[in-house]
N, C-alpha and C positions, 0 to 999 in steps of 0.2 A: 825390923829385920826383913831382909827379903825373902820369898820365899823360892826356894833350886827348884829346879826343873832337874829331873831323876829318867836316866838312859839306863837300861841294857844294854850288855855284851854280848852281843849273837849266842856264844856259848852259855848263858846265864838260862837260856831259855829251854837247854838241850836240859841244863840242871834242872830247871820246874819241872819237866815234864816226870824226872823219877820220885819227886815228892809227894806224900799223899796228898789226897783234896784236903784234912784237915787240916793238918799244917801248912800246906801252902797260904790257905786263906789268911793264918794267923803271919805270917813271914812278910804274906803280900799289906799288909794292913801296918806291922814295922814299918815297912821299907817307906810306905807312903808318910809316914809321922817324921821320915829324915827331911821333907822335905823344907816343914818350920823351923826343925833343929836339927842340922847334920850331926852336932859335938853334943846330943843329951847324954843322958844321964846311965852309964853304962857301954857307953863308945868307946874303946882303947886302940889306940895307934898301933901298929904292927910294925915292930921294929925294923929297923935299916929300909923300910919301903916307905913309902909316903901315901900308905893306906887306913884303913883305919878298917874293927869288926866292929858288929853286936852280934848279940847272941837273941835266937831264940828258939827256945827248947833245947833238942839237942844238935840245931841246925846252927849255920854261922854265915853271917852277911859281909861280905866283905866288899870292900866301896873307894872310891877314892872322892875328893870333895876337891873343885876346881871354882875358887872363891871369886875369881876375876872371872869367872865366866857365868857364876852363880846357875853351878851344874854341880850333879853329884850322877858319878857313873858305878851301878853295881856292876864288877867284876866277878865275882863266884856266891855261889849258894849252896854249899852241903853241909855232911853230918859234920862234923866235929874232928873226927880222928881221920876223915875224909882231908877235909880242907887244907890243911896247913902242908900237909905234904905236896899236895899239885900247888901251893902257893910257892910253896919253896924253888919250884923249877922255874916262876918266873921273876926276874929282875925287874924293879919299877923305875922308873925316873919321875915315876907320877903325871904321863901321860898315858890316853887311853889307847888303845890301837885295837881297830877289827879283827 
């Protein structure tokens, strides 16, 4: 299996900066583990977008996987009750745009 190469969202970055240092470290340490396995164990699609989450803690990683390009682009990082709401306002085609 090959292993993705894993970008940020400009805006992904604005999101680290309000997370504590614990949690970031554990989020930052996920996100690097998508890189062997985008689809492990605990990954659920997000319906009608062509994204997919994990979870961790009370945070939520949300990502899209671009197979033909053997890229995986994180698009947002917050809490939980955060997330899904500012996801809602964006439409995906499952490309990434700055």
């Amino acid at each position: 299996m090959a292993v993705y190469k894993i970008f940020f969202r400009r805006s992904v970055l604005k999101d680290l900066d309000k997370i504590p240092k614990n949690e970031l470290r554990r989020i930052l340490k996920r996100i690097e583990k998508l890189a062997n396995d985008p689809r492990s164990l605990g990954c659920e699609k997000i319906s009608e977008q062509n994204r997919f989450r994990i979870r961790q803690g009370d945070y939520r990683i949300i990502y899209s996987i671009q197979d033909d390009e053997v890229t995986i682009w994180v698009v947002k990082i917050a809490q939980r009750r955060e997330v899904y709401r500012k996801l809602g306002k964006e439409k995906s085609d499952g490309k990434i745009r700055e």
